[in-house]
N, C-alpha and C positions, 0 to 999 in steps of 0.2 A: 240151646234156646229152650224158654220153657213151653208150657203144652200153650194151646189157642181154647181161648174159653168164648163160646159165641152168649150173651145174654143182652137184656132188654136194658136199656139208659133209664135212669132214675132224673127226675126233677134237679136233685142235688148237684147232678153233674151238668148242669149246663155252663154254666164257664169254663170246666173241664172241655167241654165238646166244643165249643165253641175257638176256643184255643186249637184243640187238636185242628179244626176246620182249615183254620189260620193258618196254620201247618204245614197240612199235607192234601187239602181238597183244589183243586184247579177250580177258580171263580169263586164267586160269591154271588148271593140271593138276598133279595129284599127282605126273606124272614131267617138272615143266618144273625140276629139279634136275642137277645133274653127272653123276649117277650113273644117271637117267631117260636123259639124251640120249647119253651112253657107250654103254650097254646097245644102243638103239637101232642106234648106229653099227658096231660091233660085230658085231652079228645081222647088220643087212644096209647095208651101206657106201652101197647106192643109192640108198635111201627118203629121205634128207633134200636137197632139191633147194634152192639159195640161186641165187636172182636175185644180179648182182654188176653193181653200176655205178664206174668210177673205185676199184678199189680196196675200194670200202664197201658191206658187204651192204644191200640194200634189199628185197629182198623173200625169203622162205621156202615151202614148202610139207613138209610131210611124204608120202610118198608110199607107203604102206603094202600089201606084197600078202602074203597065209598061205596063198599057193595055193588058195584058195577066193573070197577075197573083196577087192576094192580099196577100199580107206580111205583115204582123205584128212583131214588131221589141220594145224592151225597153220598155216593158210593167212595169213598177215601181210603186209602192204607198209608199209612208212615213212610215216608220218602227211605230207611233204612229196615224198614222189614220187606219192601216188594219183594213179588216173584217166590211167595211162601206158601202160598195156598190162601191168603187169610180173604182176599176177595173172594174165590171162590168157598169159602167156608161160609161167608156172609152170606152171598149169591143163595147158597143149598139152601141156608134158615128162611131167607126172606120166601123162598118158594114154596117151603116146607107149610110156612106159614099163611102164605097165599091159599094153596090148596086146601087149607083145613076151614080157610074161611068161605072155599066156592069159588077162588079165582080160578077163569079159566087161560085169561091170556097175562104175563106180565109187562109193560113198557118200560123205558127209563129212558132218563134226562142226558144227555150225553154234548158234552163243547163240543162243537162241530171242530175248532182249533185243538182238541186235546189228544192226539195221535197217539198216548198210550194209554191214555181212557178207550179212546175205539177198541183199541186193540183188546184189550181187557173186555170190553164188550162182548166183544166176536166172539174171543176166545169160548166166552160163556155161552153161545149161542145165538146171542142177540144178532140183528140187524137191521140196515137203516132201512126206515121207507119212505125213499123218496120223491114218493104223491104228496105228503103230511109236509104241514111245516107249522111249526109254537109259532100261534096268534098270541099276543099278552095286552093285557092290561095293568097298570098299577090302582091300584084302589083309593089307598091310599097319597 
């Protein structure tokens, strides 16, 4: 297998991404559309990190900072590359990249149903807290 290239998602690929989403992310979000991952790209060009093996994205992370808080968002790897490092390769960048902006804590979005999402979690260090629970609203 070839090497893991971690870099930043260009505009160009959002049907790219959006497909892989399709793929290989557990759920979906009111902004996994054109005009959600645009926006996104747009705001800030460095939040969306893609794993890249041979050409073909394998893995994603969203990497989200508002100058207050880091969020991590659509953390995915390809149902045939798990268990290779490429989450954790994402995980390093996003944090790499948190810290250079002044994050001092990072969060993420986790199915509370996705049992090897958790676990992928933990593994990275994360864990739940179970005082907190996502309030939402639709805006739109």
């Amino acid at each position: 297998m070839g090497h893991i290239e971690i870099r930043t998602a260009s505009i160009v690929e959002v049907p790219d991404l959006l497909a892989f989403w399709a793929r290989s992310a557990e759920g979906t979000s009111i902004t996994d559309d054109t005009d959600g991952v645009t926006r996104l790209l747009a705001r800030d060009p460095e939040a969306l990190l893609v794993a890249e093996r041979d050409g073909s994205i394998v893995g994603t992370v969203i990497a989200g900072y508002d100058g207050w808080r880091c969020h991590l968002y659509r953390l995915a790897v390809d149902p045939d590359q798990r268990r290779q490092g490429i989450a954790a390769a994402l995980l390093a960048a996003a944090h790499d990249r948190f810290v250079a902006l002044g994050g001092r804590r990072a969060d993420a979005m986790v199915l509370d149903h996705n049992e090897p999402g958790r676990h992928a979690w933990r593994a990275a260090g994360y864990h739940a807290e179970e005082q907190w629970s996502r309030w939402v609203r639709p805006l739109v």
